[in-house]
C-alpha positions as CSV (number, residue, x, y, z in Angstrom):
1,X,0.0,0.0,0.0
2,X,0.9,3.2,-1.1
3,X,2.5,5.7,1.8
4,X,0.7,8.6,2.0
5,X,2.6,11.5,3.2
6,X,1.3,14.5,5.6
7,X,1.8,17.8,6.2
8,X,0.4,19.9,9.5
9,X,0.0,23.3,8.9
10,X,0.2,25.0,11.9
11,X,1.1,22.7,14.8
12,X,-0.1,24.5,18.1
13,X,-2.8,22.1,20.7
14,X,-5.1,21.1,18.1
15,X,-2.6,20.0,16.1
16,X,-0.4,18.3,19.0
17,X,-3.3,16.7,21.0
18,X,-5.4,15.3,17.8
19,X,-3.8,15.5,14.2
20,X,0.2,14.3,14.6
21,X,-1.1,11.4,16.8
22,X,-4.2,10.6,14.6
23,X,-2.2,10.5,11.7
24,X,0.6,8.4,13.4
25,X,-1.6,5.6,14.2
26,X,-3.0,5.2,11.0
27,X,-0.9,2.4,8.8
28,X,0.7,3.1,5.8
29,X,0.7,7.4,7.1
30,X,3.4,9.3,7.7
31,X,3.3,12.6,9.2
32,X,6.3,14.3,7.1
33,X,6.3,17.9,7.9
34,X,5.0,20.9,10.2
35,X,4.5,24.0,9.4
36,X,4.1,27.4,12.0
37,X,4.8,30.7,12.0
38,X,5.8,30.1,15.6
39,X,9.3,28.6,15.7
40,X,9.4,27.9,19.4
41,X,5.8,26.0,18.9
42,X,7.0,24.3,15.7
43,X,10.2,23.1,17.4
44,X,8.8,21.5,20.6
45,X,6.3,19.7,18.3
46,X,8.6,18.0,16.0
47,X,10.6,16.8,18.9
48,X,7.8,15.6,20.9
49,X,6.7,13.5,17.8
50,X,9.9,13.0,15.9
51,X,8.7,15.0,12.7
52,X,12.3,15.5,11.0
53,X,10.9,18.6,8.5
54,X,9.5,21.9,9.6
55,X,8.7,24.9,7.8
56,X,7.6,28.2,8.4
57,X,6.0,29.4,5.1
58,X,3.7,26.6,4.1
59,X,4.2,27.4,0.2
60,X,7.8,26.2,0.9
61,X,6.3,23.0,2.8
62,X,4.0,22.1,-0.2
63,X,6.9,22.7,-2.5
64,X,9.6,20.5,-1.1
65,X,7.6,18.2,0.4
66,X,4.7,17.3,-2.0
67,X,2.4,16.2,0.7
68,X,-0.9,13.6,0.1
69,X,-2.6,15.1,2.8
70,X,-2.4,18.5,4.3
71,X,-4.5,19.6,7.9
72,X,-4.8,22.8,8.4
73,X,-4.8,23.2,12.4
74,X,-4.7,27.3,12.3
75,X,-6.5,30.5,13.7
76,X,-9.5,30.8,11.4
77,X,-8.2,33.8,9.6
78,X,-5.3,31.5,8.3
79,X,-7.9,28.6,6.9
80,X,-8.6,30.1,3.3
81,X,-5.1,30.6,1.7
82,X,-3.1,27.3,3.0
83,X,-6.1,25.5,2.2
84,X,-6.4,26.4,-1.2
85,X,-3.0,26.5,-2.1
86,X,-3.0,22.6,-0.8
87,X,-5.8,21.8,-3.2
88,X,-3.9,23.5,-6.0
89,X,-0.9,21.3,-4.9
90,X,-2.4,18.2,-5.9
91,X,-3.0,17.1,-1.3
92,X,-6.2,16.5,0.0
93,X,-7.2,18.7,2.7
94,X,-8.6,18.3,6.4
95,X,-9.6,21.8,7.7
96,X,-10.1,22.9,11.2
97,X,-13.6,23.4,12.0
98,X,-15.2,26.3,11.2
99,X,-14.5,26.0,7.5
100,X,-13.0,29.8,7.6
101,X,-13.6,33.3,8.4
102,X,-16.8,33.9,6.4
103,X,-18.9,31.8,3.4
104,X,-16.9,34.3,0.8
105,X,-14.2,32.4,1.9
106,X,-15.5,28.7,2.4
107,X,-17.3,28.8,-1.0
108,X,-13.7,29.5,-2.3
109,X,-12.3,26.7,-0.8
110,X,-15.0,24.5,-1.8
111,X,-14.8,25.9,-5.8
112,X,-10.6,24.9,-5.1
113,X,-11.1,21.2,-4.4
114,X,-13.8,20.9,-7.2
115,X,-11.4,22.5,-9.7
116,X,-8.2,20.0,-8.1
117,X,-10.4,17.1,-8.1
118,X,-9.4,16.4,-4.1
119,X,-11.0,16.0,-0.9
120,X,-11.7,18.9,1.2
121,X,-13.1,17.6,4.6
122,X,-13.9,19.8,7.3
123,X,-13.1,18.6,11.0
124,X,-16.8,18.2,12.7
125,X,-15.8,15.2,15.0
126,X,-18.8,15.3,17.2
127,X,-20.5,13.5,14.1
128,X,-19.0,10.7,15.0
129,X,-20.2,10.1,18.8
130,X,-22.0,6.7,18.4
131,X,-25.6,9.0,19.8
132,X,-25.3,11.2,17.0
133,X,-24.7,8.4,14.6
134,X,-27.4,6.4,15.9
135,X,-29.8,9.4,15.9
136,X,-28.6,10.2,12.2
137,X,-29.6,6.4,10.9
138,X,-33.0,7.1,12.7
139,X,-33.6,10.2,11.2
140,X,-32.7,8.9,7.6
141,X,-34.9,6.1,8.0
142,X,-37.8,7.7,9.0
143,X,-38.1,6.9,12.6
144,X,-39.1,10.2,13.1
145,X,-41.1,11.1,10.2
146,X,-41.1,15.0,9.2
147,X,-38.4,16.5,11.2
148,X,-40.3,20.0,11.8
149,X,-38.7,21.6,14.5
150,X,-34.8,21.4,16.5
151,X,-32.8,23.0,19.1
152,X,-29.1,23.0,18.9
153,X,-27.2,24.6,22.3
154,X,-23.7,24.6,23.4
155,X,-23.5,26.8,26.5
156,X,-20.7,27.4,29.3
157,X,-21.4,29.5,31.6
158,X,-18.0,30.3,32.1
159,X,-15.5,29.4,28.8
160,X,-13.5,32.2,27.4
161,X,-11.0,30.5,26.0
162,X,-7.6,32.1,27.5
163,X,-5.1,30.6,24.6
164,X,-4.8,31.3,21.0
165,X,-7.0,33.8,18.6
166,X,-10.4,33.1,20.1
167,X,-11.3,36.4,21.6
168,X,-10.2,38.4,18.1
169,X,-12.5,39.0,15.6
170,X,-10.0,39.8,13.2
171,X,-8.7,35.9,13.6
172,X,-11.7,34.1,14.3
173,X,-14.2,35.8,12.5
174,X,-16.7,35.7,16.0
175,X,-16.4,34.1,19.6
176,X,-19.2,31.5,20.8
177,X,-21.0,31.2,17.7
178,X,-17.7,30.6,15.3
179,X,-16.1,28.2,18.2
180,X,-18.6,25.9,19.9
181,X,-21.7,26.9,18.3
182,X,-20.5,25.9,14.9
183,X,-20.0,22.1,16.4
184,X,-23.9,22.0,18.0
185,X,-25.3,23.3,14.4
186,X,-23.1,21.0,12.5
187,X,-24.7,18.2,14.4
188,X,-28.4,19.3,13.7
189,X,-27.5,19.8,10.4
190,X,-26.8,16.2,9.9
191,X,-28.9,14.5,11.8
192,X,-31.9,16.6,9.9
193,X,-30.0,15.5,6.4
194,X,-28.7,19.3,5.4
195,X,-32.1,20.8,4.9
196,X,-31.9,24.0,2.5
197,X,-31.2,27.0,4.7
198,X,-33.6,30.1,3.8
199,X,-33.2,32.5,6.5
200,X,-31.9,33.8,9.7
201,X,-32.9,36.1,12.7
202,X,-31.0,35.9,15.3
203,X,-28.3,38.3,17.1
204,X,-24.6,38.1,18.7
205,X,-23.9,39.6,22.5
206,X,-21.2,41.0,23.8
207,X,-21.8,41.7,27.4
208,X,-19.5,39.7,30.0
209,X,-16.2,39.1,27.8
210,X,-15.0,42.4,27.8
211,X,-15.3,43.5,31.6
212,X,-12.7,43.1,34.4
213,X,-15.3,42.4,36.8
214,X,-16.9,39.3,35.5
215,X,-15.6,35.7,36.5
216,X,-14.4,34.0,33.9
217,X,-13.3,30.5,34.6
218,X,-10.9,29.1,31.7
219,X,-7.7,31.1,32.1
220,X,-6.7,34.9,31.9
221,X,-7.1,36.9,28.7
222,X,-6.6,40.1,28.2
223,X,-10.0,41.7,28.4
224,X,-9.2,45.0,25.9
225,X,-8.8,42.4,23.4
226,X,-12.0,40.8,23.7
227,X,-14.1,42.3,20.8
228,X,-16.5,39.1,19.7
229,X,-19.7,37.3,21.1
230,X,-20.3,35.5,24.4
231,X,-23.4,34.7,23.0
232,X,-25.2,34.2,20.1
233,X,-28.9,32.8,18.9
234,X,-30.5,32.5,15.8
235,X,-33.8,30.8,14.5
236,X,-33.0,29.1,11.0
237,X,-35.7,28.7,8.6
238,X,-35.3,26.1,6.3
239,X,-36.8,25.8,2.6
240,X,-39.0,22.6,3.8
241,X,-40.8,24.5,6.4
242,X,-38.7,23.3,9.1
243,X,-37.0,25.7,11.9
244,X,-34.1,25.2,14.1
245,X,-33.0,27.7,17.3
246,X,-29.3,27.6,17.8
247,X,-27.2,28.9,21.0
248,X,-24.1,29.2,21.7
249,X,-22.5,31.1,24.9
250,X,-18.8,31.4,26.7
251,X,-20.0,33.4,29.1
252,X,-24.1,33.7,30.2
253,X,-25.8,33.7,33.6
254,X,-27.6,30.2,33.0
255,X,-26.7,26.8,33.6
256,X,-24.0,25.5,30.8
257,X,-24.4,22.3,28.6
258,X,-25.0,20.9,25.0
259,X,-27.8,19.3,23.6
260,X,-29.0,18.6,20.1
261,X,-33.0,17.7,20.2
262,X,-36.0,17.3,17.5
263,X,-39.5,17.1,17.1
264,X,-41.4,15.4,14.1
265,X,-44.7,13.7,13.1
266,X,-43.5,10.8,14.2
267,X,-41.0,10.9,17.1
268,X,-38.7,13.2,18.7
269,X,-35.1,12.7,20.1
270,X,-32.7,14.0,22.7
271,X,-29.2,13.4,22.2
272,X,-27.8,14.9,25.9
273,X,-29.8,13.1,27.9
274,X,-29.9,10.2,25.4
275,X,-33.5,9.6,24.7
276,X,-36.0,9.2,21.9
277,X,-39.8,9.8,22.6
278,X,-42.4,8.2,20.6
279,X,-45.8,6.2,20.5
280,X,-46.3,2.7,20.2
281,X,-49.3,0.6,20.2
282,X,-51.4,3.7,21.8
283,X,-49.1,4.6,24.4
284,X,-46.7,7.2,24.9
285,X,-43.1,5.4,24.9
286,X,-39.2,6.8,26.2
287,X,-36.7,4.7,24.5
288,X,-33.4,5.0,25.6
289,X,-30.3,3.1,23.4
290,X,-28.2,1.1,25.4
291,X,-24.7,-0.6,25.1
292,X,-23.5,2.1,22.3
293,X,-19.6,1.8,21.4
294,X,-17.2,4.3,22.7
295,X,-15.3,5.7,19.8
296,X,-12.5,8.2,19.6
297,X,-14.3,10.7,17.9
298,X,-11.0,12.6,16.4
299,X,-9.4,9.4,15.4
300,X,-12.2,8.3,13.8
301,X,-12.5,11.9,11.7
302,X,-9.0,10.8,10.4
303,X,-8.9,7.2,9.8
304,X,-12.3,7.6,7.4
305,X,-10.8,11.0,6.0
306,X,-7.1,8.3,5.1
307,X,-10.1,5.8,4.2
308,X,-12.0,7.9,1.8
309,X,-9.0,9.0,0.2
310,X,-7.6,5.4,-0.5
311,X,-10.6,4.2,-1.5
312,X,-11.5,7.3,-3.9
313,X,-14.9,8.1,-1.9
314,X,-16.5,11.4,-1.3
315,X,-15.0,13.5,1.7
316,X,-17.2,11.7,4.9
317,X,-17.5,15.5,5.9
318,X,-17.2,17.4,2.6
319,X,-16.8,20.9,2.0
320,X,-20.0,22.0,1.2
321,X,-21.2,20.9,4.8
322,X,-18.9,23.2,6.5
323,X,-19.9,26.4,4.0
324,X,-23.9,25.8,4.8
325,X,-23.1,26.1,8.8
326,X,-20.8,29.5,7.8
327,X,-23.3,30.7,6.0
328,X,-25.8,30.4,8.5
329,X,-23.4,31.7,11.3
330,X,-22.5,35.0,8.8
331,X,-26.6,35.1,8.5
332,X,-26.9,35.7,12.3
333,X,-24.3,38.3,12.3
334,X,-25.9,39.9,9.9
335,X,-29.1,39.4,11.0
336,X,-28.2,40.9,14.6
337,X,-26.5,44.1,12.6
338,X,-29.2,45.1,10.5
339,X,-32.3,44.2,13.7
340,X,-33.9,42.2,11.1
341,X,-34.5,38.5,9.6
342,X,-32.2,38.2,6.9
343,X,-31.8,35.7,4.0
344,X,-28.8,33.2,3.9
345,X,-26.6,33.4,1.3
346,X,-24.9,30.1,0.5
């Protein structure tokens, strides 16, 4: 079997905790190079995982090294142009979740691979929890009937992330929504089968990130760069009729917690606590799975990415997927600016 060989564009903790190892245990892979604009960052990695090549201009890296695979494991800001220039390369590509900055820039990205005939895959690992896969096989089969109506949350009541670009716009493109919202809606999304989006009303809030006098719980940031939500909601109305209310939060006066859940003509479901609810026989049922399998869900992402590749299948997470949940998230921006319900442009 053919060695496949990877590059790691930027190789900070997402990088170090997930990707170099991931890679590492999958046969016939070999993690090549690492790229950073951070030389003290890009040294420590490659000694902690024996990665003989680094680089600090990732143009070099594709040039010299003539990677298979490329992840890109960088602020969000940085997604677009590695990306791309990965695709045009001739490597597949594995993306950081979100996909980047803004749809203007996903739908780019997705247009690159089409044009390079590769796989762009973006890195939505909570897909592969074994409750959201069961929940997805339910929904496709029609367990449910017409999905009508979701919720999607991912709230902390305290989670400013104290590392990294998080808390700049001009990096991350937005706070809650962009970091851990992005991973709830991603999971409604699938499980409801990528409905067309339509609209958006919703809103972003700035109100505890930026003050001294707020507790903040995840390690210290400075505050006077803080300049993005700590919480977000929007209400997404699809072309089907369906709607979905999304919320996100690093910092909110409620109780914290994630949950994906769903209402249809048939059944309903709750993914955190694991239940479904239906009606069976004439009676009112709560059906909870048992005896799932636990499953690395970030090994997983890479080991069916490797898969897909060898096998010449679609991306397991393509592209496109990524651009519809940016394109919502740039619709409740917008939405929030203007006071108003605004259409969303994929």
């Amino acid at each position: 079997m053919k060695l496949l060989k990877v590059g790691i564009v930027g190789s900070g903790g997402i990088a170090q905790a997930v990707h170099i190892p991931g890679y590492q245990e999958v046969p016939d892979v070999k993690v090549v190079a690492l790229c950073d604009l951070n030389r003290a960052t890009l040294k420590a990695a490659a000694e902690k995982f024996g990665v003989e090549q680094t680089f600090t201009d990732y143009r070099e890296m594709l040039r010299k090294v003539d990677p298979d695979i490329v992840s890109v494991c960088t602020p969000n800001a940085d997604h677009a142009a590695p990306t791309i220039a990965a695709l045009k390369a001739g490597a597949h590509v594995l993306v950081e979740k979100p996909i980047a900055m803004n749809a203007v820039e996903g739908r780019r990205m997705v247009a690159a691979a089409k044009k390079a005939k590769r796989l762009l895959m973006v890195g939505f690992q909570n897909r592969y929890d074994p409750a959201a896969q069961f929940m997805r096989r339910s929904a496709g089969a029609g367990d449910f009937g017409e999905i009508y109506y979701g919720e999607a949350h991912y709230l902390r009541r305290r989670g400013i992330p104290g590392w990294g670009a998080f808390i700049e716009k001009k990096r991350s493109g937005g706070g809650a929504l962009m970091d851990i919202g992005v991973h709830a809606l991603d999971l409604a999304l699938y499980i409801m089968g990528h409905p067309k989006p339509v609209s958006v009303a919703g809103a972003a809030f700035m109100k505890l990130g930026h003050r001294k006098d707020v507790v903040h719980g995840m390690g210290a940031f400075d505050v006077k760069r803080f300049d993005v939500d700590d919480f977000g909601v929007g209400l997404i109305r699809f072309a089907n009729g369906g709607l979905l209310l999304l919320k996100a939060s690093w910092a909110a006066n409620l109780e914290g917690g994630w949950n994906v859940s769903m209402i249809g003509t048939q059944g309903g479901f709750s993914l955190n606590p694991l239940k479904v609810y239906a009606e069976r026989h004439g009676s009112l049922v709560d059906i909870t799975p048992v005896d799932l399998p636990r499953v690395r869900t970030h090994f997983e992402e890479i080991l069916l990415f490797v898969e897909a590749i060898r096998k010449g299948r679609a991306a397991p997470i393509p592209g496109e997927n990524g651009l519809m949940a940016t394109a919502i998230l740039d619709a409740i921006y917008k939405s929030g600016e203007k006071g108003k319900e605004v259409r969303v442009e994929i």
